[in-house]
C-alpha positions, 0 to 999 in steps of 0.5 A: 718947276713945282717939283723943282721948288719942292725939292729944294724946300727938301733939301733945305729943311733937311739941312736946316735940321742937320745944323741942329744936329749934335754929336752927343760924344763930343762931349763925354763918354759917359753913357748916362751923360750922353743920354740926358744930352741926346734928351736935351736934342730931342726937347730942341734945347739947342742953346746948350750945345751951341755953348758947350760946342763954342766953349770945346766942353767936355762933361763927366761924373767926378767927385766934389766932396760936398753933397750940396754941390750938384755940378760945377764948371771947371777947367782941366790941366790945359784950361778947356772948360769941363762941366764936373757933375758930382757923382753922387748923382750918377744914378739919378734920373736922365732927366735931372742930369740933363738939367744939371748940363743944361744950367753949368751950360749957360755959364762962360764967364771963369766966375759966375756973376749974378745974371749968368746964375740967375740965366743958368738956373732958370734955364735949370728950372725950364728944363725940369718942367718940360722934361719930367714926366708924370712918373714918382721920381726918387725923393732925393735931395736933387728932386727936391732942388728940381721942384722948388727951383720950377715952381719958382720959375713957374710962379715968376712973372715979368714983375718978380723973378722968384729964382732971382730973388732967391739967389739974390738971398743966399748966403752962399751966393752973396758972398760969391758975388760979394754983395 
């Protein structure tokens, strides 16, 4: 009876780790893409894909123009979500395009509201402080974004959301949300 009960606590462990398991393909073709996405698996970032698998997202480099644009959600020809991450960052760390991924992953609604960019971006911040590592990443305008946005996170408590607050005053986002 003992081993019986051993082996089916196997066999669903087993099976409860292959429900967390994603096909990093299935949404993109990019080599670097695929990587920060398998980074994203092995942190147990398992939201992210739960989203982007719900939503049938697709992820690529694509050029935005607009140097202050990271990355973007956006609709392809037959109106299937696609995350457009600008390509002047394709050569950025995998770590910083995963937490690229996974802030446009948090976004569903066809326009942002103030609580999905809040969501998205602190989901963008947690990511940076649990997947950089103790290495000089290049001074880029990305890393700088990546560092200020955790250590607002970090600094954030149940009384003050700084990345809130933050979005809550940019112009940018004011006018998005037409606040």
């Amino acid at each position: 009876m003992k081993n019986v009960l051993i082996c089916v606590f196997v066999f669903v462990a087993l099976s409860i780790g292959q429900a967390f398991a994603y096909n990093a393909t299935d949404f993109s073709t990019d080599t670097k893409i695929i990587a920060a996405l398998n980074l994203l698996q092995q942190s147990g970032d398992y939201d992210v894909f739960t989203n982007m698998q719900k939503n049938a997202v697709k992820i690529k480099f694509y050029n935005l123009g607009m140097s202050n644009v990271y990355a973007t959600n956006s609709y392809d020809s037959y109106g299937r979500r696609v995350i457009l991450i600008n390509s002047i960052y394709k050569n950025a760390p995998v770590e910083q395009i995963a937490c690229l991924i996974a802030h446009e992953s948090c976004h569903t609604a066809r326009r942002a509201t103030m609580e999905e960019e809040t969501t998205a971006t602190q989901k963008e911040a947690s990511c940076w402080t649990r997947l950089k590592r103790n290495v000089a990443y290049p001074e880029t305008k990305l890393t700088k974004r990546l560092d200020k946005l955790a250590d607002l996170y970090l600094a954030s408590d149940s009384d003050t959301n700084y990345i809130h607050e933050k979005i809550a005053s940019s112009t940018f986002y004011r006018t998005q949300f037409g606040m």
